[in-house]
N, C-alpha and C positions, 0 to 999 in steps of 0.2 A: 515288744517293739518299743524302741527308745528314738522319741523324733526331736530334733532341734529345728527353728523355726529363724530364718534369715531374710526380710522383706525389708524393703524398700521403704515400701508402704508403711506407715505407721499404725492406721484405721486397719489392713489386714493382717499385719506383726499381730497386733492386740486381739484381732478376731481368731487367729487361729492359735495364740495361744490359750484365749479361755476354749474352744472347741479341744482342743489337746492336752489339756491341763495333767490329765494324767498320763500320759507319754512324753510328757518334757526332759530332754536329757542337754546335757552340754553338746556342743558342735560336736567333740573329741571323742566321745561313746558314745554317741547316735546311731544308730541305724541306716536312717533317713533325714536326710535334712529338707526344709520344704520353704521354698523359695518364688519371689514373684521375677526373677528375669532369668534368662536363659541360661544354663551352669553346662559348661561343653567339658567332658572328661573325666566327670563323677559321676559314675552309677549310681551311687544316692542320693543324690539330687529328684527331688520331684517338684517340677514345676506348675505354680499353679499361674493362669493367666487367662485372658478371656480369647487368647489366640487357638487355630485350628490346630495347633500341634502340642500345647498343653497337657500332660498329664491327669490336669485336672481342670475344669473350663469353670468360670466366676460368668454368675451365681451359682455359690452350690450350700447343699445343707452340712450338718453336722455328721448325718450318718452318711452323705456320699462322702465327705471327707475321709472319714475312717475303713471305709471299705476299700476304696482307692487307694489309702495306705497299706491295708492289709495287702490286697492282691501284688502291690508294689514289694513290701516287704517278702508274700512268698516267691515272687519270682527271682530275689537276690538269695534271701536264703533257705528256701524251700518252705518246711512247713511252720502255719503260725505256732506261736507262742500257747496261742489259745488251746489250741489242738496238745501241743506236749502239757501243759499245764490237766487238760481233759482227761486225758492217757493217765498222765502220774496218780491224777483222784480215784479213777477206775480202778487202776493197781492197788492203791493203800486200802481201796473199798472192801476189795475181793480180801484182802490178808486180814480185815479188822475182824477182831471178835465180840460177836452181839452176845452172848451167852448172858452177859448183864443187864441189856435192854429184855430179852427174849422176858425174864426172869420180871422184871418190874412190869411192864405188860400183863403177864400173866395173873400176877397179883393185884394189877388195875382192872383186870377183867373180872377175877372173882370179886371183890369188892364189888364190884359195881353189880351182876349180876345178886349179891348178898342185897343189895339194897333194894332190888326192883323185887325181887322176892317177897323183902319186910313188906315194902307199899302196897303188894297185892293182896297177903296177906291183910291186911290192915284194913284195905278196902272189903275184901269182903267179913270180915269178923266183924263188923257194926252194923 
């Protein structure tokens, strides 16, 4: 999700750029642009304001900020980012091959059970 941030305001231009820092993109490859007065004709527009018809009503936190984006985001272009990023982990998960950990594990296991052996021994042979 890629948001640009177009306010009036200065005190909330600022505020919601640090709240957004990592979703900042240009007006031009935005997703979402997120604005303090009304934008008639852009679906990406999401307006925040402390009026009843607001997108987003002020005060609000950092995580209603972002949730409100999200949900905004999936209803323009279906599923989040989050979700295809989740999937693709799961996929590379399923193909990797552990054959190398499996291996080093095994060797930390024996190790270590060698060791608790020595100390018990030890304990009782004095």
């Amino acid at each position: 999700m890629r948001v640009a941030v177009e306010c009036q305001s200065p005190l909330l231009q600022k505020s919601l750029e640090l709240f957004l820092s990592n979703y900042l993109s240009a007006s031009k490859k935005c997703d979402i642009i997120v604005r303090d007065e009304v934008c008639l004709g852009d679906e990406r527009c999401f307006y925040v304001s402390s009026d009843s018809d607001a997108d987003l009503r002020k005060p609000f936190s950092k995580s209603q900020l972002i949730l409100a984006l999200e949900k905004k985001y999936e209803a323009l272009y279906g599923k989040s980012e989050d979700e295809e990023i989740h999937k693709n982990y799961l996929e590379d998960e399923e193909s990797m091959d552990f054959s190398i950990l499996e291996k080093r594990i095994e060797l930390l296991t024996q190790e270590y059970q060698q060791n608790i052996l020595r100390a018990v021994k030890a304990f009782y042979e004095k």
